[in-house]
N, C-alpha and C positions, 0 to 999 in steps of 0.2 A: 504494500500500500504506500502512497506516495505520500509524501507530508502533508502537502496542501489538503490533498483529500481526504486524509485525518482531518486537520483541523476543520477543514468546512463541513466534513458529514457528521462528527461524534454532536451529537445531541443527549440529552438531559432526558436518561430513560426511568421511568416511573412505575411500566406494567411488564410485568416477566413471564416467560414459556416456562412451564413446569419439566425444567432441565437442568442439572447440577452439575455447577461449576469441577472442574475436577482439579485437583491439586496439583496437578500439574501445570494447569493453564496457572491458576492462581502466581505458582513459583515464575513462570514466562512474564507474565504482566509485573511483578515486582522486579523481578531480573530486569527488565528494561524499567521502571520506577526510580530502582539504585542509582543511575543516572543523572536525576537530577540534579542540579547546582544545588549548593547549600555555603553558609556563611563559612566560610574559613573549611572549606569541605569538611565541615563536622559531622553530615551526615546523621542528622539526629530524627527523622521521620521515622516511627517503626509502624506494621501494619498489624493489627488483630483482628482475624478472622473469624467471625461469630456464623457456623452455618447451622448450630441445634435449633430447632423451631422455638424451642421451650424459652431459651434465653434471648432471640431475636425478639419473641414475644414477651419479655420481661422487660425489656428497653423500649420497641413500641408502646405499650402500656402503662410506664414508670415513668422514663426518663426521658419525654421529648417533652414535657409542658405544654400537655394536653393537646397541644399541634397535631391534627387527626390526620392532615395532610401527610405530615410524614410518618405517623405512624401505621398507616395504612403502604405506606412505601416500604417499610420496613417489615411488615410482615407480609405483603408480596415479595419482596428479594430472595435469590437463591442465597445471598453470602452479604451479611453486614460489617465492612470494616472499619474499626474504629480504628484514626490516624492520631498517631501522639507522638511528642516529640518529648526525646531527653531533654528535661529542666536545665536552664541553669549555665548550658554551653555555648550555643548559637546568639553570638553579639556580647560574648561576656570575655573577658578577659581570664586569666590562671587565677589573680590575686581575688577573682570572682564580680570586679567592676562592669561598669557597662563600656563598650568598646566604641559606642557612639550615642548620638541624643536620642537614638531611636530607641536605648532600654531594651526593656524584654520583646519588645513586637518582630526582632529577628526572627523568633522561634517561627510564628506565623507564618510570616514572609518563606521560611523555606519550606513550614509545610502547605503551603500553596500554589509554590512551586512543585510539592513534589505528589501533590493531590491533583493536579492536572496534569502532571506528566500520569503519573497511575490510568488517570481516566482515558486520556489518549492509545496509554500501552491497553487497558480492555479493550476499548472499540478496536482498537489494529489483531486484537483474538477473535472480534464477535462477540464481547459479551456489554452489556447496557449496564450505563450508571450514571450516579447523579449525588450529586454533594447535598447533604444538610448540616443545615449548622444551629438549629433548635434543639437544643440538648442541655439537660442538666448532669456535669461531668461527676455531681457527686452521689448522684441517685444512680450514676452508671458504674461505679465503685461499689455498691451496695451489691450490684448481680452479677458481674462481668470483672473474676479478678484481673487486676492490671498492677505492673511497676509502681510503688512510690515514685519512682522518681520519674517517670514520665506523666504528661500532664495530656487529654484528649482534645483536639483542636478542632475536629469537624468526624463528621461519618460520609460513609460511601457505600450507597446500595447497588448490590449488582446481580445481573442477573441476565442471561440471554431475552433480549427482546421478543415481547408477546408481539408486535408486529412493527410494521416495514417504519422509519423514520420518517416525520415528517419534514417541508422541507423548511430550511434556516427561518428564522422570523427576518424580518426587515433588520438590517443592519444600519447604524449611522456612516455615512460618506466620510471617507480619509481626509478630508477637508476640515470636518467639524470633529477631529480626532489628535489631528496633526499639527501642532505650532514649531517653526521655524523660528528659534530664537535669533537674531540680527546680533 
């Protein structure tokens, strides 16, 4: 698949085929994930792969702040990954300061970068997904053990798409995107 055609086709998938992701693919889609840029290549996105029904449906029903939208997304999904990042490293210096005015929002920054490379590598497998970021990180500690020291920055449902993609919504012109600093 060609990149362009990644980027313009992957769409924001919501409804899933009753088809399981296989661990394999999962490992192909993070293998190209690892990839992304990260601050000072720290590399601090880890992926958690929730495919039990039982706890899918403890997080749709617990921990998304009653957002029905995404809980209904979540227990449509073949596989819910909760993306989190090692505390603490990404913009911070050894002595543990901040390495720039930007503080702790480093961590974000690279997992944002490294949640859209993820979604890009599923659509280049075939498989649908879609970022939420309605979540209570502490109610998802209650079901779903995780790291102290990683902190959950967003989720990623995914799933082989229940049908064909729609096509892009209207985009804004490169024009009203673009400034040329003089």
């Amino acid at each position: 698949m060609l990149f362009e055609e990644c980027v313009k086709g992957r769409r924001s998938v919501r409804k899933y085929a009753d088809q399981e992701i296989s661990q394999d693919v999962l490992e192909q889609i993070v293998d190209l994930a690892r990839f992304s840029p990260s601050w000072k290549n720290t590399q601090v996105v880890r992926y958690h792969v929730i495919k039990n029904p039982e706890w899918k449906e403890a997080v749709a029903r617990n921990c998304v702040l009653s957002f029905d939208f995404n809980a209904k997304t979540i227990l449509r999904c073949n596989a819910l990954v909760l993306v989190t990042v090692v505390e603490k490293v990404s913009g911070y210096e050894p002595d543990g300061s901040f390495s720039t005015s930007q503080g702790d929002r480093w961590e974000m920054f690279d997992a944002g970068i490294a949640s859209q490379t993820f979604c890009l590598a599923a659509y280049s497998k075939g498989v649908g997904s879609v970022i939420l970021g309605v979540f209570d990180e502490n109610k998802i500690r209650e079901y779903i053990p995780l790291p102290d020291n990683e902190r959950v920055t967003n989720l990623i449902a995914l799933g082989y798409p229940l049908e064909p993609a729609k096509a892009a919504p209207p985009r804004k012109e490169v024009s009203e995107l673009l400034h040329i600093v003089p």
